[in-house]
C-alpha positions as CSV (number, residue, x, y, z in Angstrom):
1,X,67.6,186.6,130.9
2,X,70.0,183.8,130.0
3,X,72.1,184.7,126.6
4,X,73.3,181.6,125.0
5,X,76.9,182.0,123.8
6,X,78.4,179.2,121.2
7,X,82.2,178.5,121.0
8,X,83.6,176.6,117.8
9,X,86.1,174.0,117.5
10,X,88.2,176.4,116.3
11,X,87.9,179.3,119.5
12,X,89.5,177.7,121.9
13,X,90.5,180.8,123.6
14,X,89.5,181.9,127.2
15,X,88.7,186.1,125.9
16,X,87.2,184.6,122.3
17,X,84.9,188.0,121.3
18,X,81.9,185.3,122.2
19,X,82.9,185.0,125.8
20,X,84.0,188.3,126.7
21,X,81.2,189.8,128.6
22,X,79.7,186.8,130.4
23,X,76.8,187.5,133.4
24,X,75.3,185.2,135.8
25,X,73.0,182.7,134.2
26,X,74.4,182.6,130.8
27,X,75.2,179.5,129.0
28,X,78.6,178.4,127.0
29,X,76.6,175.9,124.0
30,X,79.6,173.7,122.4
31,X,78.7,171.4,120.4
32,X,80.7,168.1,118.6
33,X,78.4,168.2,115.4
34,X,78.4,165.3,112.0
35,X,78.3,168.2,109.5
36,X,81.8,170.0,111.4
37,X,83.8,166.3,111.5
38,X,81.9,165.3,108.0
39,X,82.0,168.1,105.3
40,X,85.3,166.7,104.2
41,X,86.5,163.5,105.4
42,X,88.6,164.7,107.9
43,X,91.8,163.3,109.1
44,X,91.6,161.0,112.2
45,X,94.0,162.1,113.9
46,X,92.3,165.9,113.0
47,X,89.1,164.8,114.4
48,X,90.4,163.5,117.4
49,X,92.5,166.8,118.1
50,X,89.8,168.8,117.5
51,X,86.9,167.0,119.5
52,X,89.6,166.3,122.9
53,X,90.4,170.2,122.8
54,X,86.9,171.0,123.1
55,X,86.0,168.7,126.2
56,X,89.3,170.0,127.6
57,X,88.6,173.6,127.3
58,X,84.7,173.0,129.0
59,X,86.4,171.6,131.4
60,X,88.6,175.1,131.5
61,X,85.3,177.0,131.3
62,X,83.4,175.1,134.0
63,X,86.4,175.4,136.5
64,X,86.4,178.9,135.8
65,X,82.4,179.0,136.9
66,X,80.8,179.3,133.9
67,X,78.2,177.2,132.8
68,X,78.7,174.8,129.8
69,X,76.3,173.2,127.8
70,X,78.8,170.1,126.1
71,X,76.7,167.8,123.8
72,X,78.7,165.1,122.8
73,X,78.8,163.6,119.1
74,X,77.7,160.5,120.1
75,X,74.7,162.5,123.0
76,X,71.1,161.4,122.2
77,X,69.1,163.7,120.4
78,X,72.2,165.3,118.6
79,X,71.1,167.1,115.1
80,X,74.2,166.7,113.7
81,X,74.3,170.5,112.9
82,X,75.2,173.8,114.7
83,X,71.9,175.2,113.7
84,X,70.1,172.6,115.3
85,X,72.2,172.5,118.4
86,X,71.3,176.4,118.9
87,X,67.7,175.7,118.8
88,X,67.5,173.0,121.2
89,X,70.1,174.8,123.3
90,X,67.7,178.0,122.9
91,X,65.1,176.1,123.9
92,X,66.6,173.9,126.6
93,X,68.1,176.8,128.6
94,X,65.0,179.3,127.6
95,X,67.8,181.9,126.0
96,X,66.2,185.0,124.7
97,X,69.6,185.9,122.8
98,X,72.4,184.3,121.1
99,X,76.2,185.4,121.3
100,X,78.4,184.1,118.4
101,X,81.8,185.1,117.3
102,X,82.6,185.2,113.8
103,X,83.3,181.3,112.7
104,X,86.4,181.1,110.2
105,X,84.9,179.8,107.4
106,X,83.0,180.7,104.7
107,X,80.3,178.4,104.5
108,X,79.6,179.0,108.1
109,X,79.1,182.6,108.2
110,X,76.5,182.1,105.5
111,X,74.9,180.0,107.6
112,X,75.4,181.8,110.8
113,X,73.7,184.8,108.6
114,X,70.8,183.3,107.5
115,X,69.7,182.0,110.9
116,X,66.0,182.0,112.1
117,X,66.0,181.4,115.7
118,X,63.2,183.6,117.0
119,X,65.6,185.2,119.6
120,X,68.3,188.1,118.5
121,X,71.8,186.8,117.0
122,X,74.9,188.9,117.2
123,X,77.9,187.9,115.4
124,X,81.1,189.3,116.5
125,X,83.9,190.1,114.9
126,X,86.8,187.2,115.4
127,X,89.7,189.6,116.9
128,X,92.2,187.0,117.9
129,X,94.2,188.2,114.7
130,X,96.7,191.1,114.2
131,X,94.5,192.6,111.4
132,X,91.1,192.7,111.3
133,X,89.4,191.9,108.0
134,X,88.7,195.6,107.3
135,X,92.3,196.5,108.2
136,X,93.5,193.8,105.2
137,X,90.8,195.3,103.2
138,X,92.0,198.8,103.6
139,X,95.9,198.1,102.5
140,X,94.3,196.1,99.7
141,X,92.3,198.4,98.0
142,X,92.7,199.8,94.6
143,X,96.4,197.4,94.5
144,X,96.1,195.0,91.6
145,X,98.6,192.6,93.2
146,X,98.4,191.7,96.7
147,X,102.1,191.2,97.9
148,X,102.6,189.6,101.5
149,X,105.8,191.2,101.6
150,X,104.3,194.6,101.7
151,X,101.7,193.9,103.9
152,X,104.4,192.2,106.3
153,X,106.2,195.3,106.4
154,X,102.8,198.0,107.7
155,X,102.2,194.8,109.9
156,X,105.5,195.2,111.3
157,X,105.7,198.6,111.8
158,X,102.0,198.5,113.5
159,X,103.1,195.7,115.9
160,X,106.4,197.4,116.7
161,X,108.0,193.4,116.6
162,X,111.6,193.1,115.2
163,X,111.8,196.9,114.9
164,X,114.4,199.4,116.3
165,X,112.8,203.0,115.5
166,X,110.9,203.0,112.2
167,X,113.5,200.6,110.8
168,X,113.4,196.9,111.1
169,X,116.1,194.9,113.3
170,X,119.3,194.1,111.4
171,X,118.6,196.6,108.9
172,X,116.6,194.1,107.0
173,X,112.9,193.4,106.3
174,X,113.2,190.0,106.1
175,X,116.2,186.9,106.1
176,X,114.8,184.1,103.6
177,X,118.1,184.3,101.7
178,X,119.9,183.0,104.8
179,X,117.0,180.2,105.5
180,X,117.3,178.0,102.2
181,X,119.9,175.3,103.6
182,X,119.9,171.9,103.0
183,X,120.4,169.9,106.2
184,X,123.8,168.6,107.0
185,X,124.3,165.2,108.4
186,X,126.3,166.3,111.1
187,X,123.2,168.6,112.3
188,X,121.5,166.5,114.7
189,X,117.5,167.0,114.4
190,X,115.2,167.2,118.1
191,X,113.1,164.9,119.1
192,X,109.2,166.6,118.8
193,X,107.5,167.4,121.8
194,X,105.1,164.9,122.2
195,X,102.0,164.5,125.1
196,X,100.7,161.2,126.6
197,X,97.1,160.8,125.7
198,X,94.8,161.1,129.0
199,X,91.4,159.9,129.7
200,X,89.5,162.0,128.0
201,X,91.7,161.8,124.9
202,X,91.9,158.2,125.0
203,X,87.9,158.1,124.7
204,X,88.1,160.4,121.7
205,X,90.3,158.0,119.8
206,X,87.9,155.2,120.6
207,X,85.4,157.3,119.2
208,X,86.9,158.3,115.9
209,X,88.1,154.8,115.6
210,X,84.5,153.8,115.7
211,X,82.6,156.4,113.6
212,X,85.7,157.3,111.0
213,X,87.8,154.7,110.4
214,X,87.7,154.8,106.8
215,X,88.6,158.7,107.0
216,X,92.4,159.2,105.8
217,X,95.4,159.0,108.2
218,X,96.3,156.8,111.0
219,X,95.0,157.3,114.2
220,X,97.8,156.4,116.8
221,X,100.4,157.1,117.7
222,X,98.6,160.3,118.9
223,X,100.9,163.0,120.6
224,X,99.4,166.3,119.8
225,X,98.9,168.8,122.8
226,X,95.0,169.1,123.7
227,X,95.4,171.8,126.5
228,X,96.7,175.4,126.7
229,X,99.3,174.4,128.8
230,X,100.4,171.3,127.0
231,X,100.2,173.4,123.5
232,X,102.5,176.0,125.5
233,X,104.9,173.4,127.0
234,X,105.1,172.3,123.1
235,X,106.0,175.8,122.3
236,X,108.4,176.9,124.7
237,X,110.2,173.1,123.6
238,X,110.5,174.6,120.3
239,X,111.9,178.0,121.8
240,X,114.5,176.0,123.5
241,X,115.3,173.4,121.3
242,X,114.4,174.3,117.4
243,X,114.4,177.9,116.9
244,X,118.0,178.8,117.0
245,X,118.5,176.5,113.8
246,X,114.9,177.0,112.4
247,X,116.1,179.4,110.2
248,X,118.6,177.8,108.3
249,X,116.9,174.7,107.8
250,X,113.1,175.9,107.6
251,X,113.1,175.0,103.6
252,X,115.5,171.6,104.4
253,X,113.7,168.4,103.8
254,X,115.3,164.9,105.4
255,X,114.0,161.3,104.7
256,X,112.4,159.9,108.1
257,X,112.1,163.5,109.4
258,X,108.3,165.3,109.5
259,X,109.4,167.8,111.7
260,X,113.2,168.9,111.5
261,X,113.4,172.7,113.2
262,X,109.5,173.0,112.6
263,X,107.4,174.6,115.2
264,X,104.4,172.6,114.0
265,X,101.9,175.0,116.6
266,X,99.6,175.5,114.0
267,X,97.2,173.2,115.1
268,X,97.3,175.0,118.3
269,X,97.2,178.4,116.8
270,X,94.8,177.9,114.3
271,X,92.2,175.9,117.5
272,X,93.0,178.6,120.0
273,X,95.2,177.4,122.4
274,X,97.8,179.9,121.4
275,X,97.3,183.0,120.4
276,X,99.3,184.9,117.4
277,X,100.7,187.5,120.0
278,X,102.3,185.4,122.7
279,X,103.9,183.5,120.4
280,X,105.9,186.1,118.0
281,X,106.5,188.8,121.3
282,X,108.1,185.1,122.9
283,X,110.2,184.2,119.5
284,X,111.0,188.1,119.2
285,X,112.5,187.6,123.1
286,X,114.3,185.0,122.0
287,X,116.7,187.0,120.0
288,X,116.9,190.3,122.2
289,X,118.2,188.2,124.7
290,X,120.6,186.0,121.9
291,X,119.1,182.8,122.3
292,X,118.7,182.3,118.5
293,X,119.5,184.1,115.8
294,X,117.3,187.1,113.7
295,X,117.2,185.3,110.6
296,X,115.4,182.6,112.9
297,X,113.4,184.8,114.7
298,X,112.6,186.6,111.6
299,X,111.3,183.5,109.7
300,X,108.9,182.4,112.4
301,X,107.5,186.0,113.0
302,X,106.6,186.2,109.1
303,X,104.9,183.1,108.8
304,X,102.9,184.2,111.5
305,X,102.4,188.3,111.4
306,X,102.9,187.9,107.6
307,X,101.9,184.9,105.9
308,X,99.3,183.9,108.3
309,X,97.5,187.0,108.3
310,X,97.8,187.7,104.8
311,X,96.0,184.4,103.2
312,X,93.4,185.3,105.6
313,X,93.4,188.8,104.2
314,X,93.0,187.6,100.8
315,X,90.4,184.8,102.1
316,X,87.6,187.1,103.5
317,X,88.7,189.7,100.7
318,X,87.7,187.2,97.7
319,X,85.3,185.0,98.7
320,X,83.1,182.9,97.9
321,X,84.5,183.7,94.0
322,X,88.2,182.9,94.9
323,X,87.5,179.0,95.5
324,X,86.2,178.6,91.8
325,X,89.5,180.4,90.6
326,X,91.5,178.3,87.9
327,X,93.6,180.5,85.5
328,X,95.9,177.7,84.3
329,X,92.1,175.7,83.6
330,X,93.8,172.6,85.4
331,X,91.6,169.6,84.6
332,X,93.4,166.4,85.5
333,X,91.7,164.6,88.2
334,X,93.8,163.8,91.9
335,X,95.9,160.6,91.5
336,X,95.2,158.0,93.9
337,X,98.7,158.1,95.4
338,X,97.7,161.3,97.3
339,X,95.6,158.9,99.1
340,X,97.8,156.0,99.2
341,X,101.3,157.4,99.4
342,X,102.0,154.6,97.0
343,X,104.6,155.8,94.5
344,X,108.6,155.3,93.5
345,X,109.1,159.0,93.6
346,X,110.5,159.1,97.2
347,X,109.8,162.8,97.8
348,X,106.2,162.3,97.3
349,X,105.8,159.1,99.8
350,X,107.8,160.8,102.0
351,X,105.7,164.1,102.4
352,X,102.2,161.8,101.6
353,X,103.7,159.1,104.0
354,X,104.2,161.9,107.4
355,X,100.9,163.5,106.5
356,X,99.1,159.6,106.6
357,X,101.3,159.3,110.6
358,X,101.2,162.8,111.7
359,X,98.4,164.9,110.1
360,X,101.4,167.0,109.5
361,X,104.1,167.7,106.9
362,X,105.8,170.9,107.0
363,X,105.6,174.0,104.7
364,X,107.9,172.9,102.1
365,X,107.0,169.0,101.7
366,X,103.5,170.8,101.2
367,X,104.4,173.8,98.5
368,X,107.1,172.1,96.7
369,X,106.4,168.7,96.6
370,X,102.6,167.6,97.0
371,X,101.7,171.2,96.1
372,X,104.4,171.1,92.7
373,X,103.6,167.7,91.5
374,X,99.7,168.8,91.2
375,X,100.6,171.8,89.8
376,X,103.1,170.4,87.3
377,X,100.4,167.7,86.9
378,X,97.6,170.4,86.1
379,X,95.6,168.6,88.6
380,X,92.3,170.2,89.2
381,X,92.8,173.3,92.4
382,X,89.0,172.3,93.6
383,X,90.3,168.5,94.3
384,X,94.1,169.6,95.3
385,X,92.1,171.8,97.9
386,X,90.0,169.3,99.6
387,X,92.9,166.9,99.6
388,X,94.6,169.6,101.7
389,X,91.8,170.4,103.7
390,X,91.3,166.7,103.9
391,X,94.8,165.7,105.3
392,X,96.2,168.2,107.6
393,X,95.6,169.1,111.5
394,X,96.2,172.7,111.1
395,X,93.8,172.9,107.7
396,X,90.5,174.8,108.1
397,X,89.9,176.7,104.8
398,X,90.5,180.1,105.4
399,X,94.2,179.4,105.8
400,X,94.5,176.0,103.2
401,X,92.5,177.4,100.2
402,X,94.9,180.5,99.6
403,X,97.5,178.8,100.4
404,X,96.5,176.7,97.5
405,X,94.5,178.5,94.9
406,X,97.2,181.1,94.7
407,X,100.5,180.0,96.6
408,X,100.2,176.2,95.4
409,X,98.6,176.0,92.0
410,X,98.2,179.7,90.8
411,X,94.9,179.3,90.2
412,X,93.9,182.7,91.0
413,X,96.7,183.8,88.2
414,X,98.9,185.6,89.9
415,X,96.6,187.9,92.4
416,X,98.7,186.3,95.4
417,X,102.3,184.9,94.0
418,X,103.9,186.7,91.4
419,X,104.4,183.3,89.6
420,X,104.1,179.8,90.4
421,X,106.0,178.0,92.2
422,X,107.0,175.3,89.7
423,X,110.4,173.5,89.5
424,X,112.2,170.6,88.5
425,X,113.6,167.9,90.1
426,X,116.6,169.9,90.9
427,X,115.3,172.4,93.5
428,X,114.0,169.1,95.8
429,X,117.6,167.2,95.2
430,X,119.0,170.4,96.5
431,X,117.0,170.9,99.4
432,X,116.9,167.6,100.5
433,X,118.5,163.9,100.7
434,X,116.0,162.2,99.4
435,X,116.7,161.7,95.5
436,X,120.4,159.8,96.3
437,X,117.7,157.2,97.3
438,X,114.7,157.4,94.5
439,X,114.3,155.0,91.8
440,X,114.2,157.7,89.7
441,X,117.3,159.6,89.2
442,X,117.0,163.6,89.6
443,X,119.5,164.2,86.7
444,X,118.0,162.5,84.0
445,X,115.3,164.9,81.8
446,X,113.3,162.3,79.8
447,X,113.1,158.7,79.7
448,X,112.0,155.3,82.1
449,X,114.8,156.3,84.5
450,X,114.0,160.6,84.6
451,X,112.9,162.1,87.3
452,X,109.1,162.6,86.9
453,X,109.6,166.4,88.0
454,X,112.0,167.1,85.2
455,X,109.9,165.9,82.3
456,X,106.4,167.2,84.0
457,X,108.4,170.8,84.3
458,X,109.3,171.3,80.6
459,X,105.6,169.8,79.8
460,X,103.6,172.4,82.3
461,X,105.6,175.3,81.1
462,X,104.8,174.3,77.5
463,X,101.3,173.6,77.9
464,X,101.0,177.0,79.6
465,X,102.9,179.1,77.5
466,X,100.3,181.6,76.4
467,X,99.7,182.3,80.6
468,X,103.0,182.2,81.9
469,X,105.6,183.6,78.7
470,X,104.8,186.9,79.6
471,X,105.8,187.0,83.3
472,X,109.1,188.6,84.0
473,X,109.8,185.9,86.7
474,X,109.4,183.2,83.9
475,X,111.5,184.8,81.3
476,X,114.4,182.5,81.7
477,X,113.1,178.9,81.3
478,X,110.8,180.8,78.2
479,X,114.0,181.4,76.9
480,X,115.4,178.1,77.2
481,X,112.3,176.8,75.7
482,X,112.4,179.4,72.8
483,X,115.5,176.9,71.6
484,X,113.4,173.9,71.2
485,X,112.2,172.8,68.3
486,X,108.3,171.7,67.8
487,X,109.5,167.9,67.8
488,X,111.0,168.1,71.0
489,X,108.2,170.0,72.2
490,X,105.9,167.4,71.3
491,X,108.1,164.8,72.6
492,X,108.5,166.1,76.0
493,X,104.9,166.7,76.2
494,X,103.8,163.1,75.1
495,X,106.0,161.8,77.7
496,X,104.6,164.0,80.7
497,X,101.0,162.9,79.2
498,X,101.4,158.8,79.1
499,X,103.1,159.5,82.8
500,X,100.1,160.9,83.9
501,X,97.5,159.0,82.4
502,X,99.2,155.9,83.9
503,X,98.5,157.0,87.5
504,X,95.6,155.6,89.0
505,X,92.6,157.7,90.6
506,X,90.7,155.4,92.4
C-alpha cells in the first residue's frame, strides 16, 4: 500500500501536516508545475527562489530516507498542473491514497476539493500557524470590525510571548509610538545577509532566464537563502545585527537602502524554511537576555503573531467574496510606471526600483508609497493586487490580498483598517530622505512643481467624501475641507485628474 503524499512550493517544512506520519514505501510527489510559476507572471527572481528551495528540500527528504518523486519543470511528460502530476504520480507509483496538506491559496483548495483521482484524498489542515482557521473564526464571530490589535492581544496571552503573568512585558501591549523614526545619517545601516548561489541554484536561474525572461524583475544578483540553514544563518544575522535598532527605524525609508533594520525572512517564512515559532520565541530571547530592546522585540513579534496571522484570519474568513471587494469603486487602470519604475517622483522609483533588484521592498515602501499612490490614484484593488502578487518574493495571496484589499486600498470599507491609510506628501518627507532630492517639491500643494501626493490627497478625499466624512478618524482633514469653497474643490480635482490621465498604462 504506497500512499502518495504531495508537498507545495510553499511547505517546505520537515513535520508539514502532509509528511507527518510517513511508512515504508510511501512516496513524497513534488512537483515544479506551468500553472504554479504562470497564474501571475511571477517575479524572476520569485520563481527562482521558489523552484531551488524545492530541489533543496528533496534533497533534505531523500537524505532523511524518504523517497521523493521530483519532476522537474522542464521533465518530459510534465502536465503543467498539480492535478495532472498526482495522476501520473498515482499511477506511476500504483498509490491507492493521496496525502495533501491544506495549500495556502484559495484557488487551490477548490481545486484540491474537486479532485477525481479514483483513490481516497485527505486534506489536512495546514498547522504551521499560531491559529488555526477555526480559532480566527471563533474570535471573529458576531464582531463587525475585525481589529488586529485585539486579536494580537488573545494571541499573546495564548502564546505566553512578551508576557509577565497575565500582563504584557513593559506594561504595554504594544510600542509603535516608539518605532516611527526617521533614520539619522549618523546611523549606520548593515549590510544584508546575502548566500552565494550553488549548483543547483545556478541551474535554476538558467532556467528562469530561459522560460521567463519577459516576467518582471531582474534576475541576478540573486542572494536569497534556499536552505533551512542558510534562511537560519539569515535570521540569526538579523538577531545580531538589525533587531536592536529595528524598532526605531521599522517605518524609516532611506534612498539606496531596500533593507535598513528589515528582517526580510518572509520569503523564508511564508516557503517554510522557518517556522512562525522559532522565530518570535528567538526575537523574544533577544530581549530577556538585553540584546535589543522591547519596543524592537515587540515590533517583530506583532508582525508575525499579530499581523501575519491576522490577514490570514480575515483571508480564509472572506473568501472567495473578499477579492471582488471595492467600497471606494476604484476604476483607474495600473500606470505603467509600476512596471517600469519610470517616474520623477523619487519615492516611487525608489520603492518600484528595489522591488525590480530584490523582489523585495519593505512594509512601508509597500503601504505608504506604492500602496498610497494607488489608493490616492483610485486605481482598481483587482490590478493593485496582482501587481503585488506579481512583484514580491514573499507574496502568495493569502497574505498580499488582505494586505491590500483592506490594509492598502480599503476596498473592503473598513472591515480590516479603521480608515485608509491615505496621506500627503508630508508623512513620506518625514519618514524618509528622499523628497530633499525629488523633482517635485513636498511643500508645494498644487501646481507643475507640487508634490503629486499633496494634490492627489485633497482630490481622493474629495472624490470620496460621501464614504469617508463620516469616519471619526477622518474628521480632521473633513474639516479642513469643509472651508473650501466649490471652486477650489473643482480646481484641486481637475488637477489630480489631467495628472493621472497623463500617466501611461502600457
Amino acid at each position: 500500500m504506497t500512499t502518495l503524499r504531495l508537498v507545495l512550493g510553499d511547505q517546505l517544512t520537515r513535520d508539514v501536516a502532509a509528511l507527518r506520519d510517513t511508512a515504508d514505501g510511501d512516496v513524497v510527489l513534488m512537483a515544479e508545475v506551468a500553472d504554479e510559476t504562470s497564474y501571475v507572471k511571477h517575479h524572476k527572481q520569485k520563481i527562482a527562489f521558489v523552484l531551488s528551495a524545492m530541489r533543496h528540500f528533496a534533497e533534505e527528504l531523500r537524505a532523511d530516507g524518504l523517497t521523493v518523486d521530483y519532476i522537474k519543470l522542464n521533465a518530459r511528460g510534465n502536465t503543467g498542473s498539480i492535478a495532472g502530476e498526482l495522476q501520473r504520480a498515482i499511477k506511476r507509483h500504483k498509490a491507492s491514497a493521496v496525502v495533501i496538506t491544506s495549500p495556502g491559496e484559495w484557488r487551490l483548495l477548490s481545486e484540491f476539493r474537486a479532485l477525481h483521482l479514483g483513490v481516497p484524498v485527505e486534506i489536512r489542515e495546514d498547522d504551521r500557524f499560531f491559529a488555526s482557521t477555526a480559532r480566527f473564526a471563533a474570535w471573529a464571530k458576531d464582531r463587525k470590525a475585525l481589529r488586529m490589535e485585539f486579536f494580537y492581544r488573545e494571541m499573546r496571552r495564548e502564546t505566553d510571548l512578551l508576557m509577565k503573568g497575565d500582563e504584557p512585558a513593559g506594561g504595554q501591549w504594544n510600542y509603535d509610538s516608539d518605532n516611527r523614526k526617521r533614520l539619522p545619517a549618523s546611523v549606520a545601516v548593515p549590510q544584508r545577509f546575502g548566500v552565494k548561489p550553488d549548483a543547483i541554484t545556478r541551474e535554476v536561474i538558467e532556467l528562469v532566464a530561459a522560460r521567463f525572461g519577459d516576467h518582471f524583475g531582474d534576475l541576478e544578483p540573486f542572494e536569497w537563502a534556499v536552505t533551512r540553514a542558510d534562511a537560519l544563518r539569515a535570521f540569526e544575522d538579523f538577531l545580531q545585527y538589525a533587531l536592536p535598532n529595528f524598532g526605531a527605524y521599522q517605518d524609516a525609508m532611506a534612498a539606496g537602502e531596500p533593507f535598513l533594520f528589515h528582517a526580510a525572512i518572509s520569503p523564508y517564512l511564508n516557503a517554510g524554511l522557518l517556522t512562525p515559532r522559532e522565530v518570535c520565541v528567538a526575537a523574544e530571547r533577544e530581549y530577556i537576555e538585553r540584546r535589543a530592546p522591547l519596543n524592537a522585540v515587540e515590533g517583530f513579534i506583532r508582525q508575525i503573531l499579530g499581523w501575519r496571522e491576522y490577514v490570514r484570519g480575515v483571508y480564509w474568513l472572506k473568501m472567495p467574496d473578499y477579492a471582488q471587494t471595492n467600497a471606494l469603486q476604484a476604476k483607474r487602470d495600473l500606470p505603467w510606471l509600476y512596471w517600469s519604475g519610470e517616474t520623477d517622483m523619487h519615492c516611487m522609483a525608489e520603492a518600484i526600483g528595489h522591488t525590480r533588484r530584490h523582489a523585495y521592498s519593505h512594509h512601508i515602501q509597500r503601504l505608504m508609497v506604492t500602496g498610497n499612490f494607488a489608493l490616492l490614484a483610485g486605481i482598481d484593488p483587482k490590478q493593485v493586487a496582482e501587481w503585488y502578487l506579481v512583484v514580491y518574493a514573499d507574496a502568495y495571496e493569502w497574505v498580499e490580498l488582505p494586505n491590500v484589499q483592506g490594509m492598502s486600498q480599503f476596498a473592503d470599507g473598513g472591515l480590516l483598517a479603521s480608515k485608509p491609510y491615505a496621506s500627503s506628501g508630508a508623512y513620506i518627507d518625514r519618514m524618509s530622505n528622499l523628497c530633499g532630492s525629488c523633482r517635485y517639491e513636498v511643500k508645494v500643494k498644487s501646481g507643475p512643481k507640487a508634490c503629486p501626493f499633496n494634490f492627489l490627497y485633497w482630490a481622493f478625499l474629495i472624490r470620496n467624501a460621501r464614504h469617508l466624512q463620516g469616519n471619526p478618524r477622518m474628521a480632521m482633514p473633513y474639516r479642513t475641507l469643509a472651508g473650501w469653497d466649490d471652486a477650489r474643490k473643482a480646481a484641486i480635482t481637475a488637477e489630480a485628474d489631467a495628472f493621472l490621465d497623463g500617466l501611461p498604462t502600457r
